[in-house]
N, C-alpha and C positions, 0 to 999 in steps of 0.2 A: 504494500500500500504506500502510496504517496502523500505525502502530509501536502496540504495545499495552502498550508500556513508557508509566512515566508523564511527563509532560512535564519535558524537564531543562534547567537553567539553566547556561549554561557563565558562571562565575565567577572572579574573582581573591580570593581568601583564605585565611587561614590559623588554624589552629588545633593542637589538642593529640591527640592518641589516647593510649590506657595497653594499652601492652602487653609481655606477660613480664616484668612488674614494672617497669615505665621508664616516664616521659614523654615519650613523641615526636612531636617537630614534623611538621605534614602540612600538605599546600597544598591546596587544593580546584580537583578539575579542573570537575564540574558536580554538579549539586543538584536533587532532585526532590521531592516532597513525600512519598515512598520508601524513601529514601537520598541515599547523596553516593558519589561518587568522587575518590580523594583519593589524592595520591602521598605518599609519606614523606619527609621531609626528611634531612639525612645525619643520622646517630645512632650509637652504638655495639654497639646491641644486636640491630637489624636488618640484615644486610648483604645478604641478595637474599631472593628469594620464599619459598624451601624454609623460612626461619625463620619467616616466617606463618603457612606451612603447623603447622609444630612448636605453634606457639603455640595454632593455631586445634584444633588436635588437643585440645588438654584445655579450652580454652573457647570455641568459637566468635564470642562475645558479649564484644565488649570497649565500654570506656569513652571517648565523643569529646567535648569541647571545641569550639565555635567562636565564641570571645567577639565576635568582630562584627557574627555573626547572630543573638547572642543565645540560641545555644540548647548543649542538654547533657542528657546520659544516657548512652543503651547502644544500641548498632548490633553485628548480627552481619556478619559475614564473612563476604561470598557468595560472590565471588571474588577470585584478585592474581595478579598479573604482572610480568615484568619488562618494561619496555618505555621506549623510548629513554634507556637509561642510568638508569632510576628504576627505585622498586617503587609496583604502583599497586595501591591495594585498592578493589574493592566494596563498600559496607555496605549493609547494610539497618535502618532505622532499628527498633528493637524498643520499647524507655522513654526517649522525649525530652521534654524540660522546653524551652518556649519563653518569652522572655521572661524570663533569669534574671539582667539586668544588674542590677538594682535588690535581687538576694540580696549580690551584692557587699558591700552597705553593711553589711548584717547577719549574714556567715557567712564566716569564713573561709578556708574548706575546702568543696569537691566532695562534695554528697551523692547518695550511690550506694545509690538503691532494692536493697533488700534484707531478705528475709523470712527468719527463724532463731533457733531458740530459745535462750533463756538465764535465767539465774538470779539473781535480787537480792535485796535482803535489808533490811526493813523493820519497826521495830518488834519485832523479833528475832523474824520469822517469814520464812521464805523462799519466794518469788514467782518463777513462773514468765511469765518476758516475750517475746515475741516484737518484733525487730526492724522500723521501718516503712522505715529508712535509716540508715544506716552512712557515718561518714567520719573523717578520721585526727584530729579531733576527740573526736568524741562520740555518742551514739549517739539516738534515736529509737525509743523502746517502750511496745509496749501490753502492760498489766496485765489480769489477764480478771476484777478487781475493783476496784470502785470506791474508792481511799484518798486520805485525806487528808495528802499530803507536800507540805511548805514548800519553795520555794526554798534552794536554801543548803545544805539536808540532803546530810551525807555519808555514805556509806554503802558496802558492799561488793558485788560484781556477779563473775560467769562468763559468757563468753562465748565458746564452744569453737570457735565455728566460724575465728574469727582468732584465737583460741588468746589469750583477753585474759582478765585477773583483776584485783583490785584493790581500788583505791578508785574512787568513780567520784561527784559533784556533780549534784544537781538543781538544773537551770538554769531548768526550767517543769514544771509539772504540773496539767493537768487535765481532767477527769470528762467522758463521755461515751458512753448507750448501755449502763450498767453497765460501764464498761470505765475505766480511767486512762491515760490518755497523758502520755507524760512526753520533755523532752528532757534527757540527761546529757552530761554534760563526764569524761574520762578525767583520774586525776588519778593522778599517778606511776607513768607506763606504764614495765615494763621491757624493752618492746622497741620499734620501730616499727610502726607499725599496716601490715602486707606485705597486698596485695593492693586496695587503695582509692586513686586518683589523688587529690594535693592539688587541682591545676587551678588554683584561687582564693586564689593568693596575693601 
C-alpha cells in the first residue's frame, strides 16, 4: 500500500507556535512539505487537548516558528491529541516564509501576513490603506494612490482591526503600479499590539 500522505521526515527540533495569545514552545515530531507534527512543550496556557480545541474554535490558523529550519508563517490545525503524556498537534502548513534567517539582521519582530483596512492621514487629507503585514512593530500598506512621503514623516493612522490609533513613522515608501507602498513604525502605542507573535527577538 501506498501512503498518499506526503513524504514525512521524522526530526529533532524545536521551535515557537502562538496560540491564545502566548508563545509556546513545540518540539517537532516529523515534517513534510505539508505540514509538521509537533508536541507542545510545558507552558501555562495549554494544559491538554480540549484547550486546542477552544483555541482552534475561533481560529483555526495559528502562527509557527522554526528558527532552525528557517522557516515561518501560519499552519492550521488539523488535528491534536493527547498522547504519551504530551499534547501533539497537526498543522497544515497555509503562509510559510522559507528562508527567513537572514530577516533577522533586518526586523525585529515576526511579520504576520495580513490583509485589513485602515486609515492614515497625509498632507491633511485622509487615505485609505490596506495592510500587506502586521507585526508588534509596525505595519506594511498599500495606498491605492500614488504619493510622494519622505522617510521620517510622522503622521497619524487607525487601524481597527487591532484596535490601534496614533502616531505612526514612515520608515520607507515607495510607488508602484499607481499604488504607494509604504513600511510604518508604531510610535506611542497605548496598549500592546494583542494578537501578532514577536518570535524574532
Amino acid at each position: 500500500m501506498i501512503d498518499d500522505r506526503a513524504y514525512r521526515k521524522n526530526l529533532a527540533t524545536e521551535g515557537l507556535v502562538y496560540i491564545s495569545g502566548a508563545e509556546i514552545g513545540i518540539r517537532v515530531i516529523n515534517l513534510s512539505i505539508t505540514g509538521v507534527l509537533v508536541e507542545l512543550l510545558d507552558n501555562d496556557v495549554i494544559g491538554e487537548a480540549k484547550d486546542i480545541f477552544e483555541a482552534a474554535r475561533i481560529s483555526p490558523v495559528i502562527d509557527i516558528y522554526l528558527p532552525q529550519l528557517r522557516i515561518a508563517g501560519e499552519a492550521e490545525i488539523v488535528r491534536m491529541e493527547n498522547k504519551n503524556n504530551s499534547i501533539q498537534i497537526g498543522l497544515e502548513f497555509c503562509h510559510i516564509n522559507y528562508e527567513v534567517d537572514h530577516l533577522l539582521y533586518q526586523r525585529k519582530a515576526y511579520r504576520k501576513n495580513l490583509t485589513a483596512p485602515g486609515k492614515i492621514m497625509f498632507h491633511g487629507e485622509t487615505y485609505v490603506f490596506t495592510t500587506e503585514n502586521v507585526s508588534v512593530e509596525g505595519l506594511m500598506i498599500r495606498i491605492g494612490d500614488e504619493l510622494d512621503i519622505h522617510p521620517g514623516t510622522i503622521t497619524t493612522y487607525e487601524f481597527s482591526r487591532l484596535d490601534l490609533s496614533g502616531q505612526i513613522k514612515v520608515i520607507w515608501s515607495t510607488t508602484e503600479n499607481y499604488t504607494t507602498l509604504m513600511g510604518l513604525e508604531y510610535l506611542y502605542l497605548q496598549k500592546d499590539v494583542e494578537g501578532i507573535p514577536r518570535f524574532f527577538t
